[in-house]
Backbone bond lengths (Angstrom), bond angles and torsions (degrees), N, CA, C in turn:
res aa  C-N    CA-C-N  psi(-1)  N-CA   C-N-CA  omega(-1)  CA-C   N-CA-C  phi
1 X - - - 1.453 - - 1.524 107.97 -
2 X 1.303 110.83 141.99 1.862 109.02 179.02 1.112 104.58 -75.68
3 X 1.250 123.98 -178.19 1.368 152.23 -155.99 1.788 99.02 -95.62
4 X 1.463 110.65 -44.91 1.309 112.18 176.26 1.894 112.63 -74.01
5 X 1.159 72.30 -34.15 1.913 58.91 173.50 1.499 130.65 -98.92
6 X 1.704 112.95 0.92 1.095 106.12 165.27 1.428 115.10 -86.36
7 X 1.324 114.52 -22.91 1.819 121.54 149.23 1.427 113.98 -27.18
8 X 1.171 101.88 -67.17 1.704 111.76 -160.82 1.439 97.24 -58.42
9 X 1.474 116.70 -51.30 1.466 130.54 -159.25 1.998 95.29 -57.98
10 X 1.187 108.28 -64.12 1.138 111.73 -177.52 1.673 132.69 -52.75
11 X 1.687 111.19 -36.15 1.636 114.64 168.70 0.935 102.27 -64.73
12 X 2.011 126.35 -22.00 1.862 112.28 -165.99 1.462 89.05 -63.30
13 X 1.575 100.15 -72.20 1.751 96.25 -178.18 1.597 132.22 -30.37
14 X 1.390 114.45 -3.92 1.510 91.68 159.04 1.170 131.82 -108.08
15 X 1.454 93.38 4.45 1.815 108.83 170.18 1.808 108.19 -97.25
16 X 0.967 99.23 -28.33 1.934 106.89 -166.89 1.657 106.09 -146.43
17 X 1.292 112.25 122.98 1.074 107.11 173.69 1.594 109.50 -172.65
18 X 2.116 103.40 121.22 1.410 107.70 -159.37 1.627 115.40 -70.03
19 X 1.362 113.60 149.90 1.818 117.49 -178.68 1.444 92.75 -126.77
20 X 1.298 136.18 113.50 1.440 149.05 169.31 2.174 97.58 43.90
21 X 0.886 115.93 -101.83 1.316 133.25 -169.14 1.679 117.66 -86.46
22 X 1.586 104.41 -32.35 1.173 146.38 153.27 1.457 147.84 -28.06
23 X 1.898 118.68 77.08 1.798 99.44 -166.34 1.490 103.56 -91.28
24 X 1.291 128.37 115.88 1.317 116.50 154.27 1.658 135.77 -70.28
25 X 0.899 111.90 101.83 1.455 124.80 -172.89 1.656 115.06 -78.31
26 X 1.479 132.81 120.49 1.437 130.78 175.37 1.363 118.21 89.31
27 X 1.355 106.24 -13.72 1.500 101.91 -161.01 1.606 131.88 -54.97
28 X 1.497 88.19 -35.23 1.777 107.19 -178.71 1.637 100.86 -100.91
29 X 1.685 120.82 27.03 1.390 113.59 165.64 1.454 150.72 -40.01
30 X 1.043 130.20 51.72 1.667 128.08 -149.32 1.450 109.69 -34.13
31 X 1.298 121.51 123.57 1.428 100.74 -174.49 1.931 116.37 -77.68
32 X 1.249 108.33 -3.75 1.043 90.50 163.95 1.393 134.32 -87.95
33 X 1.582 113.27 30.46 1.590 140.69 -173.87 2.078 100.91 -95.86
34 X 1.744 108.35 -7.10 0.832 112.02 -140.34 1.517 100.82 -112.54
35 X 1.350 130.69 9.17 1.312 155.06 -116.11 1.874 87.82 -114.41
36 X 1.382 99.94 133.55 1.913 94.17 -177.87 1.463 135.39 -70.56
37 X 1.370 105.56 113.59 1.436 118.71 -178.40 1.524 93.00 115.22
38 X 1.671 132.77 12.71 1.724 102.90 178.75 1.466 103.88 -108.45
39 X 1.542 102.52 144.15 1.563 106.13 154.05 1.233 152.42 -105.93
40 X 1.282 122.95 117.22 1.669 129.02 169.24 1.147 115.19 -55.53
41 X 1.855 118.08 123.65 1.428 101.58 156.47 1.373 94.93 -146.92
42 X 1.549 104.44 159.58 1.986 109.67 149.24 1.491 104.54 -122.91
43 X 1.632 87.11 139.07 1.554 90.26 -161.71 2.135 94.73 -109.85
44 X 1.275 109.40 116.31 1.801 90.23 -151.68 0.940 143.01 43.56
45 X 1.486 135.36 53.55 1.019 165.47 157.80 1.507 110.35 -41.32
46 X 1.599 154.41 93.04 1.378 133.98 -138.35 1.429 73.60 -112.65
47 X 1.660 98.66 138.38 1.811 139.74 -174.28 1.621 72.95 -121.56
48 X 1.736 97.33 172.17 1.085 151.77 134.42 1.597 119.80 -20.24
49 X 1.903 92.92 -46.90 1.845 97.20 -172.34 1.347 95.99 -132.60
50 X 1.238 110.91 45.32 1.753 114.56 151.43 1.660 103.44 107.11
51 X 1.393 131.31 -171.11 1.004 132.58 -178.19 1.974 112.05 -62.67
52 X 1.041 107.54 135.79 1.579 125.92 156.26 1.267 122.19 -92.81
53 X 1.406 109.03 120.91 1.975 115.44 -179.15 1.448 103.07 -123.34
54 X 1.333 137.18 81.05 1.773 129.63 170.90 1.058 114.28 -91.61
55 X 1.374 137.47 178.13 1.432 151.42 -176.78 1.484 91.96 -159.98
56 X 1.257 106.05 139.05 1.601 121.86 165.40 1.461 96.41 -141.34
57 X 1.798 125.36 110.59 1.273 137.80 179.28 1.592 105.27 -113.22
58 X 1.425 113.18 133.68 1.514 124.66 171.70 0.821 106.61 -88.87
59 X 1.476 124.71 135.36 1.212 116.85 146.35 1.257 141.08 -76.98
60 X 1.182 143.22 167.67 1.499 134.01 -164.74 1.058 120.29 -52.71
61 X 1.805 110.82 -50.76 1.562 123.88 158.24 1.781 117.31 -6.28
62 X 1.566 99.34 -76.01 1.137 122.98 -168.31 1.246 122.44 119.05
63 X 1.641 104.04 -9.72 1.334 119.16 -157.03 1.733 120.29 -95.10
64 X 1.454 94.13 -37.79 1.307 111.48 162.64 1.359 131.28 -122.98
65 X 1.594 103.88 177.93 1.714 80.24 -163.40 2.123 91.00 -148.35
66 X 0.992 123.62 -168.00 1.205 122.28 -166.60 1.590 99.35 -146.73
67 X 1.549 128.87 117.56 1.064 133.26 169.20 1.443 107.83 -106.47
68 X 1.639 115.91 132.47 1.389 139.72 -173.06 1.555 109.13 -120.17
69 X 1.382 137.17 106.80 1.405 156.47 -136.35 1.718 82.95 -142.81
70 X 1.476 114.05 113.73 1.547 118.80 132.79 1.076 120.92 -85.95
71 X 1.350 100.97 176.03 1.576 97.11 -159.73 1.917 103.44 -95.25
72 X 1.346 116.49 148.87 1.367 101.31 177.49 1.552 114.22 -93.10
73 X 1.507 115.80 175.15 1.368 123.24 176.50 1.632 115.77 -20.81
74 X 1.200 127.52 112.09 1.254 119.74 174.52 1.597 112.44 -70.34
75 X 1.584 105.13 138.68 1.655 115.64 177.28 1.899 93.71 82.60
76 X 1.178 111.34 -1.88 1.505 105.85 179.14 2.054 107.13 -46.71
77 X 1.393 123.36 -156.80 1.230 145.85 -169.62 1.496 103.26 -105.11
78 X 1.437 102.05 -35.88 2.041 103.75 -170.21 1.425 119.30 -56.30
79 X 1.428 140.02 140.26 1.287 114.48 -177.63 1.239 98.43 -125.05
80 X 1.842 119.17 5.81 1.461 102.70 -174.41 1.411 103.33 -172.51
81 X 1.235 127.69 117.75 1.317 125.06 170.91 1.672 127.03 -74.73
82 X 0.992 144.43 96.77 1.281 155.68 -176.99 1.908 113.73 -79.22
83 X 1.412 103.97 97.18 1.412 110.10 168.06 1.125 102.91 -81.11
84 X 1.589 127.57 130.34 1.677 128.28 122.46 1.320 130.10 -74.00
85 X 1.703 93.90 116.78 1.440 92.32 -164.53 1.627 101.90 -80.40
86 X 1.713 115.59 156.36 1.436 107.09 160.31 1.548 134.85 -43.57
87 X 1.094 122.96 -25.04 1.714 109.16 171.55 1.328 122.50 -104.93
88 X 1.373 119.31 14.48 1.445 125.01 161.16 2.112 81.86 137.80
89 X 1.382 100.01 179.22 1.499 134.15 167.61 1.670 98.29 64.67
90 X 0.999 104.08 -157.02 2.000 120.07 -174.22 1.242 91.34 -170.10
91 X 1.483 73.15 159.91 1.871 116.47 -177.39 1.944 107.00 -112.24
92 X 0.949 109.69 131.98 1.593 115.54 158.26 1.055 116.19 -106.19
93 X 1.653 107.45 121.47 1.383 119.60 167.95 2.290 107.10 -123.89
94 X 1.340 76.37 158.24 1.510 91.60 175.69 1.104 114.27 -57.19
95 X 1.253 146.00 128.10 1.965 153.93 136.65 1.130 97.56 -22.02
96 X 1.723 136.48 -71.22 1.230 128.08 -143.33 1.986 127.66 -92.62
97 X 1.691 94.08 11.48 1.226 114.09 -164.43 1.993 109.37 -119.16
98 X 1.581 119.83 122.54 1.352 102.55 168.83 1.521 101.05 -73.31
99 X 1.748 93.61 149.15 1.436 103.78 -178.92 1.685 113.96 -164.33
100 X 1.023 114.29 144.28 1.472 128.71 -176.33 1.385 103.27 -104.81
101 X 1.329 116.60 140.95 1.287 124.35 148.24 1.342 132.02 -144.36
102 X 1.396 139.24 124.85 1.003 155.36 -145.67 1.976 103.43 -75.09
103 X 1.541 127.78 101.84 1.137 103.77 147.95 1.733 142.03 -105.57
104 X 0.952 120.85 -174.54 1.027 114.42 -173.59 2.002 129.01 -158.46
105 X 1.090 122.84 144.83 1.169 109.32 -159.33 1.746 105.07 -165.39
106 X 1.743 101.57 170.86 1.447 103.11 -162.21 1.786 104.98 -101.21
C-alpha cells in the first residue's frame, strides 16, 4: 500500500471506524478539527456496511457543532452507530435513519 493511501486510510479511521457490527463515529477526532466555523465530512466513505456520508459543522461560537448522519445501506450488517461526543461519553444513533445531532462542549 503507498504512503498516500495509508494516510488517507488512517485520518478515515479517526472519524469512522468499524467494531464487529459496530460504526464508531468521532472517536479519533483531533480537537483541533474543531476550530469555529470548520467542517468535517466523508462524503462515501466505503465501511464494511456500505457507503458513509457525515458532516461535522462548527459553529461560529466554537462551542457547538452540528452532526449530519446519512443513512447507511438499508438491511446492511450495522446495528448501531456510536458517536463520541467531544467531552467524553457517546451517543447511539440508528444506521438506517438520516439524522442530525447537536454537539456541544466547553
Amino acid at each position: 500500500v503507498s504512503a498516500a493511501a495509508e494516510f488517507i486510510r488512517l485520518t478515515a479511521h479517526l472519524l469512522a471506524f468499524d467494531r464487529g457490527s459496530d460504526l464508531h463515529l468521532l472517536e479519533g477526532l483531533p480537537k483541533e478539527w474543531l476550530k469555529p466555523g470548520a467542517t468535517t465530512r466523508l462524503n462515501g466513505l466505503q465501511t464494511p456496511f456500505g457507503p458513509l456520508t457525515v458532516q461535522l459543522k462548527v459553529a461560529e461560537s466554537g462551542r457547538l457543532a452540528r452532526l449530519s448522519v446519512q443513512p447507511l445501506r438499508a438491511g446492511g450488517a450495522c446495528r448501531r452507530l456510536v458517536v463520541h461526543l467531544p467531552g467524553g461519553g457517546a451517543k447511539e444513533l440508528s444506521p438506517v435513519k438520516s439524522q442530525s445531532l447537536d454537539l456541544q462542549w466547553k
